[in-house]
MARBA-3410 file (N, C-alpha, C, O; in Angstrom, 1 decimal):
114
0.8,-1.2,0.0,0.0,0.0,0.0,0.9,1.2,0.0,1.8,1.2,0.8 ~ 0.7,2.3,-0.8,1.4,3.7,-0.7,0.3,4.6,-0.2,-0.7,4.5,-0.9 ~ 0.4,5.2,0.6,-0.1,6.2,1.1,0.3,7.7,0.8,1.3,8.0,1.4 ~ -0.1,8.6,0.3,0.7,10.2,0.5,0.1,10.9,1.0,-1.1,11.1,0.7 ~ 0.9,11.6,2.2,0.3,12.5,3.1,0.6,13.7,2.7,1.8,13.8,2.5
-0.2,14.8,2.5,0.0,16.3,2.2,-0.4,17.3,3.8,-1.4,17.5,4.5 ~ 1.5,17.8,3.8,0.8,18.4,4.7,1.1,20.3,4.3,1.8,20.6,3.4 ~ 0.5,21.2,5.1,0.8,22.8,4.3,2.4,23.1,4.1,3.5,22.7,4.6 ~ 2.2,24.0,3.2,4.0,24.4,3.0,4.5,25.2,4.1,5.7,25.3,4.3 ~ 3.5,25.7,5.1,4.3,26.5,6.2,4.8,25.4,7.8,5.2,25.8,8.9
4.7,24.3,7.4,5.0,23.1,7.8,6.6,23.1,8.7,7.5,22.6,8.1 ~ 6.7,23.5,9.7,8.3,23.4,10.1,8.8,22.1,9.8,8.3,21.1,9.4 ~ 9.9,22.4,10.0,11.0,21.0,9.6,10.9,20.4,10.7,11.4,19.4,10.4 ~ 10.6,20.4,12.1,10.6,19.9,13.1,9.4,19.1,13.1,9.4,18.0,13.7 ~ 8.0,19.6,12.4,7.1,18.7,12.6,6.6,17.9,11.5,5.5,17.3,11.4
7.4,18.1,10.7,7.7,17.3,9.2,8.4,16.0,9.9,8.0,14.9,9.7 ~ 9.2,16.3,10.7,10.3,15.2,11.3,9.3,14.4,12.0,9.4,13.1,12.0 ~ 8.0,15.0,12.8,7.5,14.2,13.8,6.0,13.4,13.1,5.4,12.4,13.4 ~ 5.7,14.3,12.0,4.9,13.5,10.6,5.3,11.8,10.4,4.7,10.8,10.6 ~ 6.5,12.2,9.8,7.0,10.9,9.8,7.0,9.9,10.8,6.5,8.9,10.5
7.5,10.1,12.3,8.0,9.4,13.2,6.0,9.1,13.5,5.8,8.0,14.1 ~ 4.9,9.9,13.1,3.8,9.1,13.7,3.2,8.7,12.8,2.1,8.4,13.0 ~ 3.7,8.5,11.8,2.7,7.9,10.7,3.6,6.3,11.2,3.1,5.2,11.6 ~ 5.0,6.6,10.9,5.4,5.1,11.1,5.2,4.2,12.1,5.2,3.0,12.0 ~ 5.2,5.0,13.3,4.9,4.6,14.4,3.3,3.6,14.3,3.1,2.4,14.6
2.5,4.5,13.9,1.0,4.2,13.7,0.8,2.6,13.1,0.2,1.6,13.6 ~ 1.6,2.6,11.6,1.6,1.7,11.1,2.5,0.4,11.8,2.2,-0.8,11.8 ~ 3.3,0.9,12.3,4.1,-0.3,12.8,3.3,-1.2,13.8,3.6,-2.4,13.9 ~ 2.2,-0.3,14.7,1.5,-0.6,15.9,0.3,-1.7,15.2,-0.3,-2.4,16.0 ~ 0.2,-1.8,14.0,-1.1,-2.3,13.2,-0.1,-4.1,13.4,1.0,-4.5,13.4
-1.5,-4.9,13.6,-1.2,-6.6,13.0,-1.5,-6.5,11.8,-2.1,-5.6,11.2 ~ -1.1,-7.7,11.4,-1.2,-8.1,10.3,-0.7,-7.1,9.0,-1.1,-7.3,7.8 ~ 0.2,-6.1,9.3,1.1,-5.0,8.4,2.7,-4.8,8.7,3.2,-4.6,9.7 ~ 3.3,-5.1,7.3,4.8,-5.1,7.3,4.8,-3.4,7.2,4.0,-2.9,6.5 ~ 5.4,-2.7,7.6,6.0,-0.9,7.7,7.3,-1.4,6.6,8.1,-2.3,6.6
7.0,-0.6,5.7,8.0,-0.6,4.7,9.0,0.5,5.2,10.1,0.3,5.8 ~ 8.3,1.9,4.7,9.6,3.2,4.6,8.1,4.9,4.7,7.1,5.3,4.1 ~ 8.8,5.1,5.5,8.2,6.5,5.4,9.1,7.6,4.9,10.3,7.4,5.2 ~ 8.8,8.5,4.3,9.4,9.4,4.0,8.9,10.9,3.2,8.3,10.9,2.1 ~ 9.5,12.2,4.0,9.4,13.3,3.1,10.0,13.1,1.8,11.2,12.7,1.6
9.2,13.4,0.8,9.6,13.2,-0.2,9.5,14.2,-1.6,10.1,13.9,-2.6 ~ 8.7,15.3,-1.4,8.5,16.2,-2.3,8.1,17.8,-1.5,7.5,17.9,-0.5 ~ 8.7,18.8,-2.4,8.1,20.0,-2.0,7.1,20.7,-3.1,7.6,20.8,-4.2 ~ 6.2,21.0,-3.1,5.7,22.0,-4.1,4.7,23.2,-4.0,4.2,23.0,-2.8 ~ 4.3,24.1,-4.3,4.1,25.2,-4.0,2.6,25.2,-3.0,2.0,26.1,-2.4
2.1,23.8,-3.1,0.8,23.7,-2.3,0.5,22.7,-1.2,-0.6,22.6,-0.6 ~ 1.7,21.8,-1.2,1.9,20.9,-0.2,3.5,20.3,0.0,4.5,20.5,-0.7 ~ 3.3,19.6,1.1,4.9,18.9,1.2,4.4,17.5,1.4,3.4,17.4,2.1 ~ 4.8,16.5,0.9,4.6,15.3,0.9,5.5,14.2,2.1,6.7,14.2,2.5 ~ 4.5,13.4,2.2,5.2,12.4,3.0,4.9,11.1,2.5,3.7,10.7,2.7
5.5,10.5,2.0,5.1,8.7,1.1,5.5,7.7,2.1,6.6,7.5,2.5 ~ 4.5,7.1,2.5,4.2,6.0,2.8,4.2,4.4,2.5,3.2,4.2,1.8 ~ 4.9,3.4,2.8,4.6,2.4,2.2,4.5,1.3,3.4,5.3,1.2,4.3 ~ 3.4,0.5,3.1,3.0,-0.6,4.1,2.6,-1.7,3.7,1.6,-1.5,3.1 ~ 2.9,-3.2,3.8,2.4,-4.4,3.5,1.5,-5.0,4.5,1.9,-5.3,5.6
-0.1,-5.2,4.1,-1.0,-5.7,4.7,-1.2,-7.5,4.3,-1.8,-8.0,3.3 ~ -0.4,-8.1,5.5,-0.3,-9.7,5.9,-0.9,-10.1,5.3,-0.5,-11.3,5.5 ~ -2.3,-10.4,4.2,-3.1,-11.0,4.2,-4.0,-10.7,2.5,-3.7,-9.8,1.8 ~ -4.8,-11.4,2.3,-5.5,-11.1,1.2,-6.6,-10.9,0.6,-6.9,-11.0,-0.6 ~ -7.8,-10.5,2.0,-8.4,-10.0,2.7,-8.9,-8.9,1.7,-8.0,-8.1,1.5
-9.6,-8.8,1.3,-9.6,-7.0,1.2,-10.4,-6.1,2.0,-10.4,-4.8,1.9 ~ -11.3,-6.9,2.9,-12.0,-6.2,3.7,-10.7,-5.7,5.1,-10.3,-4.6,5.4 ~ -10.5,-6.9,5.5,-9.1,-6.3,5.9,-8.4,-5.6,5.8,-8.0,-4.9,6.8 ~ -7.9,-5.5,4.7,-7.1,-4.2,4.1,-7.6,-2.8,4.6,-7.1,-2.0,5.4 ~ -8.9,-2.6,4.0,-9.8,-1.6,4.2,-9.8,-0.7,5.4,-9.6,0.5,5.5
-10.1,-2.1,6.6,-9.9,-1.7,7.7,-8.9,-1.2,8.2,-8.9,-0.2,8.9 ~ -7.7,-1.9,8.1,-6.6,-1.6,8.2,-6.3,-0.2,7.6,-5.6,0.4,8.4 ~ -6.5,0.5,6.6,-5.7,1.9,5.8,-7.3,2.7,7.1,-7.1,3.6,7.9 ~ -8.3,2.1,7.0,-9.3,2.8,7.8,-8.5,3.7,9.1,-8.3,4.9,9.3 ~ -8.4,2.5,9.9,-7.6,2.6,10.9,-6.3,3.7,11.4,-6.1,4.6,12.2
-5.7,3.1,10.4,-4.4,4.2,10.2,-4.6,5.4,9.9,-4.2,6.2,10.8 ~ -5.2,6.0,8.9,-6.1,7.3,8.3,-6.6,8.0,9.5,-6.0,9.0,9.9 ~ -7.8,7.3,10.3,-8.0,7.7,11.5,-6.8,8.4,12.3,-6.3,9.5,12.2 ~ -6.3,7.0,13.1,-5.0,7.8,13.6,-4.0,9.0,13.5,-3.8,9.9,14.3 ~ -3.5,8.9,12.3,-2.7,9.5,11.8,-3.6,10.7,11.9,-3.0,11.6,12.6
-5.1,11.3,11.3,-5.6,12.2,11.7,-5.9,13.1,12.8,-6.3,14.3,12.9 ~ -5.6,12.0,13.8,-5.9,12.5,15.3,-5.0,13.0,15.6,-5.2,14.1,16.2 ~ -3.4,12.4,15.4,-2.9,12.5,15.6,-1.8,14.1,15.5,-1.0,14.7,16.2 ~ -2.5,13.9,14.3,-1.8,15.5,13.4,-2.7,16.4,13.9,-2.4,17.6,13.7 ~ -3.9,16.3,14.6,-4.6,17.4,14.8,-3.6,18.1,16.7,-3.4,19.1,17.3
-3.2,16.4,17.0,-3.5,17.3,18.3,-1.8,17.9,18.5,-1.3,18.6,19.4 ~ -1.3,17.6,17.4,0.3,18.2,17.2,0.3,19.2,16.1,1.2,19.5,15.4 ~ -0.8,19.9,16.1,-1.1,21.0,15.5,-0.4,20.7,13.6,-0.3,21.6,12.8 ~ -0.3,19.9,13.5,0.0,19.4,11.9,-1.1,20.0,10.9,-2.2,20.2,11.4 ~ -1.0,20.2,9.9,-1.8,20.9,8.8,-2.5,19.8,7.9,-1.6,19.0,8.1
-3.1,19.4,7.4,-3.0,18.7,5.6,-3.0,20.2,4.9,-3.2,21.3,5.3 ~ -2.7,19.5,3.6,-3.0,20.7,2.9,-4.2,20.5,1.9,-4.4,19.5,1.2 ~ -4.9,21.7,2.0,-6.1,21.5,0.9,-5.2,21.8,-0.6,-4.0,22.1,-0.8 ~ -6.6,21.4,-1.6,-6.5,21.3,-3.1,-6.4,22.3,-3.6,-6.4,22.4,-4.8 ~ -6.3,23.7,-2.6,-6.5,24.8,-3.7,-5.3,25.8,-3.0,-4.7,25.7,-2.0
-5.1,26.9,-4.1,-4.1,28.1,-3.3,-4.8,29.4,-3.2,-5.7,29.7,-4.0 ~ -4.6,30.2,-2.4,-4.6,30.8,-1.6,-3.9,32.1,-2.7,-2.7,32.0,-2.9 ~ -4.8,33.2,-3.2,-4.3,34.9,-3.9,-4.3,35.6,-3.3,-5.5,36.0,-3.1 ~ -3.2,36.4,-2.8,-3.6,37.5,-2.3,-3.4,38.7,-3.0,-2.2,39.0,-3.3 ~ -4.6,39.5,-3.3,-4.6,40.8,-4.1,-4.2,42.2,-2.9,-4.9,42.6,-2.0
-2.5,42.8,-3.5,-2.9,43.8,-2.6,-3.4,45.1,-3.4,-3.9,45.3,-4.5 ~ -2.8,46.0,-2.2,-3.0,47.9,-2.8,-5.1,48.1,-3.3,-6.2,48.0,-2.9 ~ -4.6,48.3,-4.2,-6.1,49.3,-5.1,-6.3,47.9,-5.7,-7.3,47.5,-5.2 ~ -5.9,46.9,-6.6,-6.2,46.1,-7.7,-7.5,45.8,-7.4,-8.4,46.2,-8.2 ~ -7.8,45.2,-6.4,-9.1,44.8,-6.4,-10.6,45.4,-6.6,-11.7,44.9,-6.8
-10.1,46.8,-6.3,-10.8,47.6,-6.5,-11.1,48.0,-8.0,-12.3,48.0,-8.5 ~ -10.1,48.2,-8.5,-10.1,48.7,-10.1,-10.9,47.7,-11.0,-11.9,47.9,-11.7 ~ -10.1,46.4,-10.5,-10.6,45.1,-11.2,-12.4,44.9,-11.0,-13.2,44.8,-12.0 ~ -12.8,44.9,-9.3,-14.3,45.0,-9.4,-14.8,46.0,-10.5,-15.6,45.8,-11.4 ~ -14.3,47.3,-10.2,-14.8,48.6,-10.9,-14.8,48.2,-12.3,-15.9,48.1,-12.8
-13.5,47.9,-13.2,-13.8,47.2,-14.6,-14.9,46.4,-14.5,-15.8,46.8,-15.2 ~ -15.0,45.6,-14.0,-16.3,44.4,-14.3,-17.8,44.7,-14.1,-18.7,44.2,-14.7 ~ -17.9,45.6,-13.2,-19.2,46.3,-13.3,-19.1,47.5,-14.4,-20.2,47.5,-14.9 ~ -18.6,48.0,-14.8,-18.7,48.9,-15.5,-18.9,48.4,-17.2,-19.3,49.1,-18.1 ~ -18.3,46.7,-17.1,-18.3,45.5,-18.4,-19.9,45.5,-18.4,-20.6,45.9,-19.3
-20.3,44.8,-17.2,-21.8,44.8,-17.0,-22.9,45.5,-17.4,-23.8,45.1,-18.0 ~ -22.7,47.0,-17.1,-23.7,48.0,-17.5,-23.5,48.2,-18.7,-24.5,48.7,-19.3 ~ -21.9,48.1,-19.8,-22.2,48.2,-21.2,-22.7,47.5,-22.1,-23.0,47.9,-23.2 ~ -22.9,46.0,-21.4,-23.5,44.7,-22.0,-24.9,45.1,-22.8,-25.5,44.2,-23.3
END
């Protein structure tokens, strides 16, 4: 199983370090799951990645299920209560000065020539 965890880019390096140590932890705590390798593994302008890899003992797939269930849980809880981020799907514009203004002002002004 690969897992990828996104967490925000304002993410310290300290709790990037402790991302890792509880995801692996988490998984290692599971029966019937081999802990492959965790690791930071990507930066990009809307998340930082952490890749995951885990072998589930069995061939099961309801098992399985449960199993990534389980972990997902965890690892959720766990990031909340260590103030950890995910990162959402979208970014974040910030318009400063007057633009926004002008820009509204053009578009209504589009509107009433229509």
């Amino acid at each position: 199983v690969i897992l990828i965890f996104s967490v925000t880019p304002e993410t310290s390096s300290e709790n990037l370090e402790v991302a890792v140590d509880i995801i692996a932890s988490i998984i290692r705590s599971k029966n019937r799951t081999r802990f492959e390798r965790c690791h930071f593994m990507k930066i990009s302008p809307a998340a930082l990645d952490i890749e995951t890899v885990y072998w589930v003992l069995s061939d099961d797939h309801d098992l399985h299920m449960d199993i990534q269930q389980a972990i997902l849980l965890e690892v959720r809880r766990a990031f909340k209560s260590q103030g950890i981020e995910f990162a959402s799907p979208y970014s974040e514009i910030q318009i400063k000065g007057d633009y926004f203004n002008r820009v509204k002002k053009g578009i209504q002004n589009s509107v009433v020539r229509s």
